[in-house]
VOPAGU-2260 file (C-alpha; in pm, 1 decimal, decimal comma):
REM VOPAGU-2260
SITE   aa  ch    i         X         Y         Z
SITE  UNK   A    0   -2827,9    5051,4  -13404,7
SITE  UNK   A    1   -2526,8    5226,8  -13542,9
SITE  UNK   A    2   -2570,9    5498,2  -13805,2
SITE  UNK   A    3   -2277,7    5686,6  -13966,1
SITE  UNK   A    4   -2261,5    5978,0  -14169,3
SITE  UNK   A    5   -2052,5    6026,3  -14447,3
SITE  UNK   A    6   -1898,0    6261,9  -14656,5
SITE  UNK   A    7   -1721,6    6531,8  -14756,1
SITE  UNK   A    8   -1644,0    6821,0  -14526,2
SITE  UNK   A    9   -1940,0    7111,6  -14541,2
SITE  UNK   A   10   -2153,4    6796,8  -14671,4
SITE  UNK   A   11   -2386,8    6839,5  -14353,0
SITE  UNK   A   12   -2287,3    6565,0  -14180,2
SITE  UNK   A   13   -2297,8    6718,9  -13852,0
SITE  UNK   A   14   -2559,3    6906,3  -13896,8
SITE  UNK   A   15   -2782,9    6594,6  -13997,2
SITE  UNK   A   16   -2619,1    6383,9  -13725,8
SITE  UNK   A   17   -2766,8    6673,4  -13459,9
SITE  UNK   A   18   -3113,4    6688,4  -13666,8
SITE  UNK   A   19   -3152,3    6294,0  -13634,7
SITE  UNK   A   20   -3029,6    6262,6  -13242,4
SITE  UNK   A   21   -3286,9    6567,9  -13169,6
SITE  UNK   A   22   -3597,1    6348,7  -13346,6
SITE  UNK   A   23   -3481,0    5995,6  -13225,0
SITE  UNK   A   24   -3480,7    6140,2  -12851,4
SITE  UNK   A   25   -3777,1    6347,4  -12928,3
SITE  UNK   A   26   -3935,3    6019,4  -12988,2
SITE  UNK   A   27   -3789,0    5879,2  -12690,9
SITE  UNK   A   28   -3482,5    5668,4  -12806,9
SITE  UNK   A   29   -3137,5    5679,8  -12623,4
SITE  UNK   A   30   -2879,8    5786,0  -12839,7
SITE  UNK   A   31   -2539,7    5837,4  -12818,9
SITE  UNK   A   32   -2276,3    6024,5  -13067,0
SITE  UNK   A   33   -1989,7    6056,2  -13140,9
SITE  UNK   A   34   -1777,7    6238,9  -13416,3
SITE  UNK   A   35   -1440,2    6145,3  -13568,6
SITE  UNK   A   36   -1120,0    6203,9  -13548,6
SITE  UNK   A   37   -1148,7    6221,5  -13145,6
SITE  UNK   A   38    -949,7    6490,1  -13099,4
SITE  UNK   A   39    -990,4    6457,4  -12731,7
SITE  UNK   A   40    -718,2    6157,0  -12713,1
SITE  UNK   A   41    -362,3    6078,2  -12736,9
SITE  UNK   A   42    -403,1    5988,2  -13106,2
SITE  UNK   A   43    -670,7    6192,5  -13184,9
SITE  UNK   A   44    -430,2    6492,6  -13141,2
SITE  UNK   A   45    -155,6    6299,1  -13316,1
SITE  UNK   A   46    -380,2    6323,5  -13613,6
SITE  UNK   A   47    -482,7    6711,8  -13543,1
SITE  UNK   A   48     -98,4    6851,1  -13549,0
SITE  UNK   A   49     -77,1    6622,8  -13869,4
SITE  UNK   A   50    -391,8    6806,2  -14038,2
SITE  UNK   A   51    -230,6    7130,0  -13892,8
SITE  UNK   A   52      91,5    7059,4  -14086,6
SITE  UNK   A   53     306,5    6986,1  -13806,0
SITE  UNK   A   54     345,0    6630,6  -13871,0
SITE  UNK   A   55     460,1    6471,2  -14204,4
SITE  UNK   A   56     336,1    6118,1  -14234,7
SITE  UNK   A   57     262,7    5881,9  -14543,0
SITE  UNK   A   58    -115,9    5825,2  -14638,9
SITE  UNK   A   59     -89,1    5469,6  -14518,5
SITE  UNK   A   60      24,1    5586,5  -14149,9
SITE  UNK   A   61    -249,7    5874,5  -14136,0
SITE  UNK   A   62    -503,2    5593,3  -14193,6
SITE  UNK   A   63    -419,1    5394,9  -13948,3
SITE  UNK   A   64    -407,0    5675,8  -13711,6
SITE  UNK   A   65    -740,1    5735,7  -13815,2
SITE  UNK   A   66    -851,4    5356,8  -13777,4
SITE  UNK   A   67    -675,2    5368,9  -13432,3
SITE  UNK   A   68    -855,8    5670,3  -13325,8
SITE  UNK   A   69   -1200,2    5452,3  -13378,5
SITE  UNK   A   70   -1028,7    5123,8  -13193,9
SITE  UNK   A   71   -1024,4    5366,9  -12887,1
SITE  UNK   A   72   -1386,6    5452,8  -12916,0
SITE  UNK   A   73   -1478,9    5068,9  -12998,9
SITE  UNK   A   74   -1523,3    4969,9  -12623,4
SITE  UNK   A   75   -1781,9    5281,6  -12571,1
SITE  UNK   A   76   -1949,9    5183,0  -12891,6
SITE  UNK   A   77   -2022,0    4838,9  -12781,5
SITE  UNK   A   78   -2128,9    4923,3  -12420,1
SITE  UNK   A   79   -2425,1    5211,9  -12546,8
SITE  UNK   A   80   -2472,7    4944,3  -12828,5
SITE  UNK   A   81   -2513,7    4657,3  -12572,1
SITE  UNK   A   82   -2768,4    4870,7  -12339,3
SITE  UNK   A   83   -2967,1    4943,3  -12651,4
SITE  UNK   A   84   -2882,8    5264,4  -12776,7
SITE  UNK   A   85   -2869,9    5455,7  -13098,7
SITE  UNK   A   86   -2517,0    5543,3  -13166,6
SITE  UNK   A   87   -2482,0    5823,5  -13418,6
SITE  UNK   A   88   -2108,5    5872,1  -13547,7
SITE  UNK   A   89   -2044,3    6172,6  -13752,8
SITE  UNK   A   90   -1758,2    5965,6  -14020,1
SITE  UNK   A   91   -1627,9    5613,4  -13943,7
SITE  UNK   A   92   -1499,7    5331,0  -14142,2
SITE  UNK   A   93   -1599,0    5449,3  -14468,9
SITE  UNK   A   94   -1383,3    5795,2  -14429,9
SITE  UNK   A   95   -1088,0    5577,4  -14442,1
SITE  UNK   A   96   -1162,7    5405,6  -14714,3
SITE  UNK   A   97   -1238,5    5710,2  -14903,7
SITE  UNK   A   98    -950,5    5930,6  -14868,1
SITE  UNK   A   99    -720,6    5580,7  -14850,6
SITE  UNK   A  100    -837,5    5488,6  -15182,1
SITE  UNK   A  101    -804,2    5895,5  -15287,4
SITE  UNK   A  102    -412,0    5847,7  -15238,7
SITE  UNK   A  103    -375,7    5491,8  -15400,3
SITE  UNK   A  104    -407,4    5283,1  -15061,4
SITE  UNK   A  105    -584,3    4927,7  -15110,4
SITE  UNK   A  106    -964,7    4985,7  -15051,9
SITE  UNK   A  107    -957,7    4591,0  -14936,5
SITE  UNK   A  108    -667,3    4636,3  -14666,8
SITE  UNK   A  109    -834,5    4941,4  -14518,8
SITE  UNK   A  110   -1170,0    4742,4  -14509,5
SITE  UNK   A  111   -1001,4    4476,0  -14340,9
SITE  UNK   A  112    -803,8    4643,8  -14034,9
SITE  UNK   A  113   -1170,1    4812,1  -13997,7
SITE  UNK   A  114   -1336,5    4443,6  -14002,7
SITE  UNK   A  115   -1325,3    4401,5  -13636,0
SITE  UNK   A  116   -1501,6    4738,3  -13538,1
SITE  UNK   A  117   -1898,7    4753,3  -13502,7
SITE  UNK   A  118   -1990,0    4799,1  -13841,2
SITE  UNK   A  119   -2301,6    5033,5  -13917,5
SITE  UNK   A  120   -2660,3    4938,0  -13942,1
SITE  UNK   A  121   -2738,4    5247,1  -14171,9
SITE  UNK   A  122   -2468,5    5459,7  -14356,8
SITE  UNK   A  123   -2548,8    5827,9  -14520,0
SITE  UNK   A  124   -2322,8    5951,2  -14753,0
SITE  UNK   A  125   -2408,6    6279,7  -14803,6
SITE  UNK   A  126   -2322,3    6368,0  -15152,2
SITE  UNK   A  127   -2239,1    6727,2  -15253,6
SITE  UNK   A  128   -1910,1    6812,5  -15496,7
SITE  UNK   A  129   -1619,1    6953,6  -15406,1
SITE  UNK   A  130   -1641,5    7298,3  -15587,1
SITE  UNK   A  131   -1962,0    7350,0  -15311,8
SITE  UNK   A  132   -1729,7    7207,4  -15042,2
SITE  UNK   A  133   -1506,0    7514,0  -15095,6
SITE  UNK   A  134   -1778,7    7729,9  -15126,9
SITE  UNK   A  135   -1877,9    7703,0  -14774,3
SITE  UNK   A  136   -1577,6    7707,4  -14588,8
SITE  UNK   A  137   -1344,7    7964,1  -14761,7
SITE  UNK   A  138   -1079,3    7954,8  -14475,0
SITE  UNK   A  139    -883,2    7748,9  -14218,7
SITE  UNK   A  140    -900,1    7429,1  -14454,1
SITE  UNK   A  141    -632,2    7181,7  -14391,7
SITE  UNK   A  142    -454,5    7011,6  -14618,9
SITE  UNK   A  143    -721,9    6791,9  -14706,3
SITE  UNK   A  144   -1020,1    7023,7  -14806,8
SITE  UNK   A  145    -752,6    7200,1  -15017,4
SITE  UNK   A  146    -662,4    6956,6  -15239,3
SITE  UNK   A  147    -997,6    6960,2  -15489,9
SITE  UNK   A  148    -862,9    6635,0  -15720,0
SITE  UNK   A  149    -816,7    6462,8  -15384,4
SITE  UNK   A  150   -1197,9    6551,1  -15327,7
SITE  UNK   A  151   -1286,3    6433,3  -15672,1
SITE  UNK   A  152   -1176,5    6103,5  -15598,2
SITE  UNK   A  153   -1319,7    6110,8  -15213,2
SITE  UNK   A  154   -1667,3    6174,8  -15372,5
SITE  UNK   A  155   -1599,8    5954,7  -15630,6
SITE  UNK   A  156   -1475,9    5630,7  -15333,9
SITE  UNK   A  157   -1844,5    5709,8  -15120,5
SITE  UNK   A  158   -2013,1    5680,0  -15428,5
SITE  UNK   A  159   -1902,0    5369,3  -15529,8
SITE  UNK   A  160   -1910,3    5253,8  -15131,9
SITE  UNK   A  161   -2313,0    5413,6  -15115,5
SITE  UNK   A  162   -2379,8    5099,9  -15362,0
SITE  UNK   A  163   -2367,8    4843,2  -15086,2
SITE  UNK   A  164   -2684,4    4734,8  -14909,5
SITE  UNK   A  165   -2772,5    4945,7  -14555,4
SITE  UNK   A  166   -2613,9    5273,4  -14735,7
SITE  UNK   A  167   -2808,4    5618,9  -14887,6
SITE  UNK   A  168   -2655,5    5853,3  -15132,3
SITE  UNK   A  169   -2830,9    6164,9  -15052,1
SITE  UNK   A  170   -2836,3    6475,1  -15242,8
SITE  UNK   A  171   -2661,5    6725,0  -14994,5
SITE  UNK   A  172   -2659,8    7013,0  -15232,2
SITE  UNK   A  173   -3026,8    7113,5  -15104,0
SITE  UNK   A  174   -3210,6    7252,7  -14829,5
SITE  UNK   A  175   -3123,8    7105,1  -14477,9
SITE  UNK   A  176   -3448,2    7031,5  -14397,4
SITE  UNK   A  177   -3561,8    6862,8  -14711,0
SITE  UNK   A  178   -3230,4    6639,4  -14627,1
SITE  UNK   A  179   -3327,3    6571,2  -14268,6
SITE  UNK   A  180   -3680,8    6434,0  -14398,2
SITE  UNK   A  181   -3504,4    6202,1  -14636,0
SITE  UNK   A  182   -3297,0    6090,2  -14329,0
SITE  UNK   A  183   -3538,2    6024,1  -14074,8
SITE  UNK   A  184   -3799,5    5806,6  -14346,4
SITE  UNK   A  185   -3513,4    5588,6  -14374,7
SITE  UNK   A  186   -3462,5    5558,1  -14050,8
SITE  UNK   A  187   -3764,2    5521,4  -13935,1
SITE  UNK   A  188   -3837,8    5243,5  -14202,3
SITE  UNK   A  189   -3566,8    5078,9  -13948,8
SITE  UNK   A  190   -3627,5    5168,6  -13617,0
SITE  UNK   A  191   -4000,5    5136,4  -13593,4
């Protein structure tokens, strides 16, 4: 099974992703994770100087860095999914669809150059607005997290994606706990 988490940054995502990999193994599944942008490879810290502001590319060309940066994960994904494992990925596809969309890309042409990745079982957007994104990371945003009416129409691009069957909108603007029980009923409607 693969389960992303979605979102915007300070949305919990990783938090959540750790919460659900600690009660998955607890109950003695092998799980794997994995977060994106890898900044661990050659494109992964392509797309770091450019979030740094020490590359200048076109929304079109940071997306398919992004999407590229997946495509090197892709033959680790299918090998943990092939010997049975959970694979937890903090973002995937739906990130670049989101901020793609946010800066007038086609929503269908960044679906398609995603179409021959491992799509998820279960997708979590976790849903919390940009003012509280800001709230809880006052410094060392990148370009991204500063722009709020690029946020507005992140939030509003998972939203609309978080209406497709296999995805949960969850209310992110609450108590982490109270989030990780919403989580793990889902999933366990699915893995048990």
């Amino acid at each position: 099974m693969l389960i992303a988490f979605e979102g915007l940054d300070q949305s919990g995502k990783e938090t959540q992703a750790r919460m659900l990999v600690a009660a998955l193994r607890a109950g003695g599944r092998r799980v794997e994770t994995l977060s994106f942008p890898d900044y661990e490879t050659a494109i992964g810290r392509e797309i770091g100087e450019a979030l740094a502001g020490h590359r200048e590319y076109r929304a079109d060309v940071m997306q398919l860095l992004y999407i590229a940066n997946r495509f090197e994960k892709k033959p680790q994904i299918l090998e943990w999914l092939d010997a049975g494992a959970v694979v937890v990925c903090d973002r995937y596809v739906a990130s670049s669809i989101a901020y793609g969309e946010s800066q007038s890309l086609d929503p269908r042409w960044l679906t398609e150059a995603q179409r021959f990745l491992p799509q998820p079982d279960l997708t979590f957007v976790l849903d919390i607005a940009p003012e509280v994104s800001a709230a809880r990371k006052r410094t060392n945003r990148d370009r991204y997290e500063r722009d709020m009416p690029l946020l507005t129409r992140v939030r509003d691009s998972y939203r609309r994606q978080a209406e497709q069957p296999g995805w949960h909108l969850i209310d992110a603007d609450r108590a982490k706990d109270d989030i990780g029980r919403e989580i793990w009923e889902l999933v366990a409607q699915r893995t048990t």
